[in-house]
Every structure is written in structure tokens, then in C-alpha cells.
N, C-alpha and C positions, 0 to 999 in steps of 0.2 A: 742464652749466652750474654756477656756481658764484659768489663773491665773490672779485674777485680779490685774491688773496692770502690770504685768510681762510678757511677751510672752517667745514664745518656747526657745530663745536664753539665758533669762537670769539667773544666777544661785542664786544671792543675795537675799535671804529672799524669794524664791520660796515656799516651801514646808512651810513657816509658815500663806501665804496669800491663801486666800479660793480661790477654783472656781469659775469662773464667768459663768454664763447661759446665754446665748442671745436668749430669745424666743419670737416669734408672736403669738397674739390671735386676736381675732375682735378689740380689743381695741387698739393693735397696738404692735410697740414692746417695750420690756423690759427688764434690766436684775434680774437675780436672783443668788445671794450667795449660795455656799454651802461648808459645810465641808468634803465630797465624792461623789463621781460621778458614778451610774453603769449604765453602755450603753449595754442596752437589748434591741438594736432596731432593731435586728434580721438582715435579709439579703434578705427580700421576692424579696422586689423590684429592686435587683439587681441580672439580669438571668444574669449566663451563655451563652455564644454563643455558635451554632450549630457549626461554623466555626472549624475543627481539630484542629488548632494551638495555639489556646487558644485565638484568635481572632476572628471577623466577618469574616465568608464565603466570602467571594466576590459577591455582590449585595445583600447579607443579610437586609443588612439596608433599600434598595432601594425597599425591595417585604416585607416591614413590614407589609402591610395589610392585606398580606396571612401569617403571621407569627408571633403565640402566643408563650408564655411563660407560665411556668408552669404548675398548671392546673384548666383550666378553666372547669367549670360546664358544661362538653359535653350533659348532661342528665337534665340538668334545663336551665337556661339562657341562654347555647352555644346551646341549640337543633338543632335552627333553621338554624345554620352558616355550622353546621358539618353530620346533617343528610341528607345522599344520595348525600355524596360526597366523592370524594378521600382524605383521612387523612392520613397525615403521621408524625409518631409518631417517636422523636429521644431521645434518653437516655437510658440506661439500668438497672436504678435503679426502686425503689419503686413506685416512682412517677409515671415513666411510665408504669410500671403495673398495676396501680388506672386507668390510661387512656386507656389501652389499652382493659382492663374489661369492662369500660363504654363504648369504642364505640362500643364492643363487642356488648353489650344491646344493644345499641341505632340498630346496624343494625337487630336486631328482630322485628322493628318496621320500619325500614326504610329501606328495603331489601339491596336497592343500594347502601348504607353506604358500602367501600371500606376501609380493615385498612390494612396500611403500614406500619413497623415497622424497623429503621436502628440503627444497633448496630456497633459499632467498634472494638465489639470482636469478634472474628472466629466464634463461637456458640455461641447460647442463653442456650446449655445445660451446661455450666459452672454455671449460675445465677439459676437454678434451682437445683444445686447440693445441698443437705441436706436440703432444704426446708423442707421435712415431720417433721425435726427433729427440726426444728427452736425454736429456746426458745421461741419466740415470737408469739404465735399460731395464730393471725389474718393473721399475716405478712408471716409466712410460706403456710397456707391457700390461700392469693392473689399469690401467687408464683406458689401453683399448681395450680389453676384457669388458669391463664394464660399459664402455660406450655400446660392444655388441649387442650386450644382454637388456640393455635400454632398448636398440633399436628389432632386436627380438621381442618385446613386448613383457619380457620377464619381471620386469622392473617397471614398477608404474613410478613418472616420475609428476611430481606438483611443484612446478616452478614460485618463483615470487610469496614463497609463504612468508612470513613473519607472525611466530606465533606470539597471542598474545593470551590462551585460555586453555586449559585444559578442562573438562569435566567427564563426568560416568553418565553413559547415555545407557538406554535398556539392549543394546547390541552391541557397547563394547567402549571403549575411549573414544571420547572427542575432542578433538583437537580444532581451535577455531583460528584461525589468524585475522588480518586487517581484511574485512569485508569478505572471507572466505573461509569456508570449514573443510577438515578433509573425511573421504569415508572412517566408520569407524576400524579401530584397530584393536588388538590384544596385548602387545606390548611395544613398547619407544623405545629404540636405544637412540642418545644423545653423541653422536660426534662433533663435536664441535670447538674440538679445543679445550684447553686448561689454563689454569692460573696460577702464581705463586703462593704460597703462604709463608709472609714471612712475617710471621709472629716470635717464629724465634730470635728475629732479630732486632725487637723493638727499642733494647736498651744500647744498640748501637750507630753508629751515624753514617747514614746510607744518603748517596744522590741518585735518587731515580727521577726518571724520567716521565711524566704525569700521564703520559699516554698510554706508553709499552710498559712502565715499571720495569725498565730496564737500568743497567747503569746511562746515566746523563751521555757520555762518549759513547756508549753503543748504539745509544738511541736511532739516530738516523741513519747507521750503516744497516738497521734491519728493520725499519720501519715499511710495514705492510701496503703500506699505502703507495709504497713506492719499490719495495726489492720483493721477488720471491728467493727461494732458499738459494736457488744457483746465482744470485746477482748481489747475494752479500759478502764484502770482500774481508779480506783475511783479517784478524784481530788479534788484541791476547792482552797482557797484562796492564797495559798501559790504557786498553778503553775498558776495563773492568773493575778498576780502581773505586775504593769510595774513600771520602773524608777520615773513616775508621780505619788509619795505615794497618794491613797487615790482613785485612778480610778481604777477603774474594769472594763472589757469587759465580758460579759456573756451570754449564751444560744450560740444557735447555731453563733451566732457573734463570739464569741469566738474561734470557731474552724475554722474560717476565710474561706480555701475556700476544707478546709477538709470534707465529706460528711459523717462522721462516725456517727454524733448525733445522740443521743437518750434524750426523754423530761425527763426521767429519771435521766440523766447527770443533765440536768439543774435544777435539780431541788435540788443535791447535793451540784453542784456551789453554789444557791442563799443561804441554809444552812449554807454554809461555809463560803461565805462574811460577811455576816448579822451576824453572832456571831464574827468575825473577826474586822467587826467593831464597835458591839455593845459593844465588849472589849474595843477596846480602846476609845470609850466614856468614859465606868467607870473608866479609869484609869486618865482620864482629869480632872475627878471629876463633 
């Protein structure tokens, strides 16, 4: 997308010329006008690497066939890939306690189901602190589920990894971190988070924020370093704003590669655009 006529560089009569869309259907491509732009196209398909450094592990890329993202349906479609074998499970958020639940189940039916679990914090008893009390009672719920099946032995947990290597050993993946390897495994799935892509938007003028890749005014109301998802406070058109009048970034996109979301948030976002900009249609006349 872009300003029609005008790219990112130029400044003369920008903001009074619409949007340009460039999209493919069956019938081919096209473009399309508009007078705003909101880019809610989330972040699914862009994981996170396992890699500590904010990059690919080393040989990451080369053992993709043993290395999913996300989460995949361990209990439906993934049955057959992950039942009665070595799983190892990296991330320490939510996500990977929906995973580590389900292979849970899955080995009541498939004894040999093996789960592994690497985190890169010292304990996994910090991610369980106040769970009981969680505002979010599902959410608190999977937290003690899982702290159970940790302290049931179900779940072998490796504290402090930081991977930095993957390779194929003669019994299955290895996975090495700083100064420590874990047994081998069969297959990785990665929770760890996702990131933006916004390549669609490169012909347009965005203020992000260097850390989060968020807008510059949201930056600090969800900055991980300092809020989890319940301590960030209300928002909406006015911290989502960029230099390109008339774009929005929103939903978890918006928090770029901040992990605090809540569908809740986004659902204030989209409240606050939408009267934001259904103002100033009226005011256009």
C-alpha cells in the first residue's frame, strides 16, 4: 500500500491523496482507493525464533522439519507427528502451557509421549506466582494445570536454557544452549512469541518504537519490561496514530513484538478508530 501517486519520500499534496491498495484475487491484480487504512493482519505467521539472541539458533533453519511454530493441534491433526515421541516444548508463556496440557493428554493415550519443556528463566515457579488469583480465571486455571503436571513429573522442565545450536545427533535432535545440552528429542515446537511484518507497509510513514515496533505512544503503556497484559491501561486512537494521517495499525499488530495483548485491548482499539474516524467523515460532510 502506498499514497497514490506519491511514495514514502514525498511531502507535496501527501495527505490530501487517498491510499492506494494493491491486491490479488483469482481474477488477477488490482488496485483500490481509500480514504483510511487499518492493518489488523495480526502477526500469526511470523514466529519468533528459538535462537536466544533474537535470531536463528544455528542450524535452526536447516532441522525445520523437526521444528514447528506455534501451536499446532498436538490432539487433532498433529496426533500422529507427536504421539510416542520426544517433544520439546520452548516458550514460557500461555501458549506453551495450552501445549504442554495437550501433550500432557495426548501421553495418557500414548504412554511413550515424552514432554520436554525449556525455559530461560531460572524456575518455572516465578510463571506460576499468583495464578490462583488471576483475573482471568481460564488463564489462571491452565497455569495451575500445568504447574501440577510439572510437579507430577509429567513434564520434565530445563530451566536457564538459552539456545544457541541445534544439530542431528545418531538418537534424535540436539539442542545445545550456553554451556549446556538438553537430552535428545524428536520434534520442537517453538512458543515463543511472534513478530510483525510490515513490509506492507514500507512505502508509508510509520513512528515505531525501536524496541516493541509499536506505535512511539503506545510504546511504554506495554512495554514488557515493565507491564503484563492486566497492567496495561486503556488506549485507542490517539496512542496508535502514525505521521501517515489516516493509518492505523491494530490488534495484536499494534503491539508489534510486545507480548502483553489481550482481545479485550483490541477490541477498545477498534472502538476508538472507528469513532475517530467516523468523526471526521462528518466533519467532511
Amino acid at each position: 500500500m502506498s499514497r497514490s501517486g506519491i511514495d514514502v519520500l514525498k511531502d507535496k499534496g501527501r495527505f490530501e491523496a487517498p491510499f492506494i491498495l494493491r491486491i490479488e484475487d483469482p481474477d488477477g491484480e488490482r488496485d483500490l482507493l481509500a480514504d483510511a487504512v487499518i492493518d489488523a493482519s495480526g502477526t500469526f505467521g511470523q514466529p519468533n525464533w528459538m535462537g536466544a539472541h533474537g535470531m536463528p539458533a544455528l542450524g535452526e533453519a536447516r532441522r525445520a522439519q523437526r521444528v514447528t511454530y506455534g501451536l499446532p493441534a498436538v490432539l487433532k491433526e498433529g496426533r500422529d507427528r507427536y504421539a510416542n515421541r520426544r517433544v520439546l516444548v520452548v516458550g514460557a508463556g500461555h501458549s506453551a502451557f495450552n501445549l504442554l496440557r495437550d501433550l500432557a493428554e495426548l501421553g495418557e493415550a500414548a504412554p511413550d509421549t515424552r514432554v520436554l519443556w525449556a525455559i530461560r528463566g531460572d524456575s518455572p515457579a516465578r510463571m506460576f506466582c499468583g495464578c490462583a488469583d488471576d483475573p482471568l480465571e481460564e488463564r489462571g486455571r491452565l497455569a495451575l494445570e500445568v504447574q501440577r503436571l510439572v510437579s507430577d513429573g509429567r513434564i520434565e522442565v530445563y530451566p536457564g536454557v538459552r539456545i544457541e545450536r541445534l544439530e542431528k545427533g545418531a538418537d534424535g535432535l540436539l539442542i545445545h544452549g550456553e554451556g549446556q545440552s538438553l537430552p535428545p528429542v524428536d520434534e520442537v515446537i517453538v512458543a515463543t512469541g511472534f513478530r510483525p511484518d510490515l513490509s506492507l507497509l514500507t512505502e508509508l510513514r510509520l513512528e515505531l518504537d525501536p524496541a516493541t515496533q509499536s506505535p512511539v505512544r503506545l510504546a511504554p503503556l506495554i512495554d514488557p519490561n515493565v507491564h503484563s497484559c492486566g497492567s496495561v491501561p486503556s488506549h485507542g486512537a490517539e496512542e496508535l496514530r502514525h505521521p501517515e494521517q489516516g493509518l492505523y495499525i491494530l490488534g495484536i499488530k499494534s503491539y508489534g513484538r510486545a507480548p502483553t495483548f489481550l482481545l479485550r485491548t483490541g477490541y477498545e482499539q477498534v472502538r476508538s478508530v472507528v469513532a475517530t474516524l467516523a468523526e471526521r467523515a462528518a466533519r467532511r460532510g
